[in-house]
Each structure stands twice: as structure tokens, then as C-alpha cells.
C-alpha positions in Angstrom: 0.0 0.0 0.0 2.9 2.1 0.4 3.9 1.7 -3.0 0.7 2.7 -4.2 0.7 5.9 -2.5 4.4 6.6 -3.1 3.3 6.5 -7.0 -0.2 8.8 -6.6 2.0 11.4 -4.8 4.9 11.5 -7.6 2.1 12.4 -10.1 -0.1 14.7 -8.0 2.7 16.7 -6.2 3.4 19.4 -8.4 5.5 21.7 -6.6 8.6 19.5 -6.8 8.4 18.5 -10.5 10.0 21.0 -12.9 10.5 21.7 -16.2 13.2 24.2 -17.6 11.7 26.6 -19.9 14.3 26.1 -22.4 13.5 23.1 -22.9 9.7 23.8 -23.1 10.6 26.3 -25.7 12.6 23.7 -27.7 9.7 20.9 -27.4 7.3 23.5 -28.6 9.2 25.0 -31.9 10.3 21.1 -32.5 6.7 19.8 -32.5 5.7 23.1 -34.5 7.6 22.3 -37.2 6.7 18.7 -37.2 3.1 19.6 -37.6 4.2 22.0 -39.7 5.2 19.3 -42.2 2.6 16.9 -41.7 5.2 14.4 -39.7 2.5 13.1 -37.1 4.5 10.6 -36.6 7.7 12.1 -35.7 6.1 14.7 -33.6 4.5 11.8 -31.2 8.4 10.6 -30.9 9.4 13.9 -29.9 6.7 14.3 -27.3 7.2 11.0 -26.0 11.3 11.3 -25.8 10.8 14.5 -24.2 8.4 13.5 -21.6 10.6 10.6 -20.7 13.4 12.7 -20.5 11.7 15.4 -18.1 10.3 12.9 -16.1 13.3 10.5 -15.6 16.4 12.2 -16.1 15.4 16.1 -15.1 13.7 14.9 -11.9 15.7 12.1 -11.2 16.6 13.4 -7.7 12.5 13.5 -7.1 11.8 10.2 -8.3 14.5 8.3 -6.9 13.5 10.0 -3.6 10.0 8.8 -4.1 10.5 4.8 -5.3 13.9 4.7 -3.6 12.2 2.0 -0.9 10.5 0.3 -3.3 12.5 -2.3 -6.0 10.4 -2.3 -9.0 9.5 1.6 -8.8 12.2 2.7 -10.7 12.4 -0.5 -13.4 8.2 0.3 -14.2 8.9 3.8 -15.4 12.3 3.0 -17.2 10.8 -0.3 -19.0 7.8 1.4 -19.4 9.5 4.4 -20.9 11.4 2.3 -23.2 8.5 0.4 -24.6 7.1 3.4 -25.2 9.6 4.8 -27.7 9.9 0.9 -29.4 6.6 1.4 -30.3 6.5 4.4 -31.8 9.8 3.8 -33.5 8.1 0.8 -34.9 5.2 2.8 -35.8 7.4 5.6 -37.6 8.9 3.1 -39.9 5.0 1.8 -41.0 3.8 2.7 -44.2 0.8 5.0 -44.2 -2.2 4.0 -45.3 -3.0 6.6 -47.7 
């Protein structure tokens, strides 16, 4: 039960979780210019990377303090993380139906 509320209170508490604005500027002009284009695709990569980057690597110090205790906190996000971009790097490479 611990776990469980170790996990709600990593995506509820807000006030600890940051996001350089930078690097908010740099998602936003990126996936501007993929819609731009009409790569769908490619955007939904770039969101994707970047989320997993701001929520494992930016905040690392948050999240390791929140699932330090716990074994498999830290292997959900990465693996799920990871299957995340496999799929869509699978997906890119499909042809379109069109």
C-alpha cells in the first residue's frame, strides 16, 4: 500500500516536479515544425522522448527519492518508458495508409 501511495503522490505533487523553460521552448518549436510538415509521426516521438526525459532524467533526484524503498518503482517507469519509444519507432517506420 505504500507503493501505491508513493506512486499517486509522484504524479499529484506538483510543486517539486519541474520543467526548464528552455526546454519547453525547444519541445514547442520542435513539434511546431513537425506539424508544420505533416510528420504526425515524428512529432508523437518527440513528445514521448521529451516526456521521458523530463520525467526520468530532469527529476531524477525526485523520483529516486520517491521509489527509492520500493525495487520495481524505478524498473516500471524505465521499461515502461522504453517500450514506449519501441513502439513508436516501430510505428514511424510503418507505411501509411493513404
Amino acid at each position: 500500500m505504500q507503493a501505491l501511495s508513493n506512486f499517486l503522490r509522484f504524479f499529484t505533487d506538483t510543486s517539486t516536479l519541474t520543467i526548464p523553460f528552455g526546454q519547453m521552448l525547444i519541445f514547442v518549436v520542435i513539434n511546431s515544425f513537425c506539424l508544420l510538415l505533416g510528420k504526425y509521426k515524428l512529432g508523437l516521438l518527440v513528445s514521448y522522448c521529451f516526456v521521458l526525459f523530463w520525467g526520468f532524467i530532469s527529476n531524477r533526484e525526485f523520483f529516486i527519492d520517491t521509489f527509492g524503498q520500493t525495487t520495481w518503482g524505478l524498473i516500471i517507469y524505465v521499461l515502461s518508458g522504453i517500450v514506449m519509444v519501441v513502439v513508436l519507432i516501430i510505428g514511424f517506420f510503418q507505411s501509411s495508409r493513404e
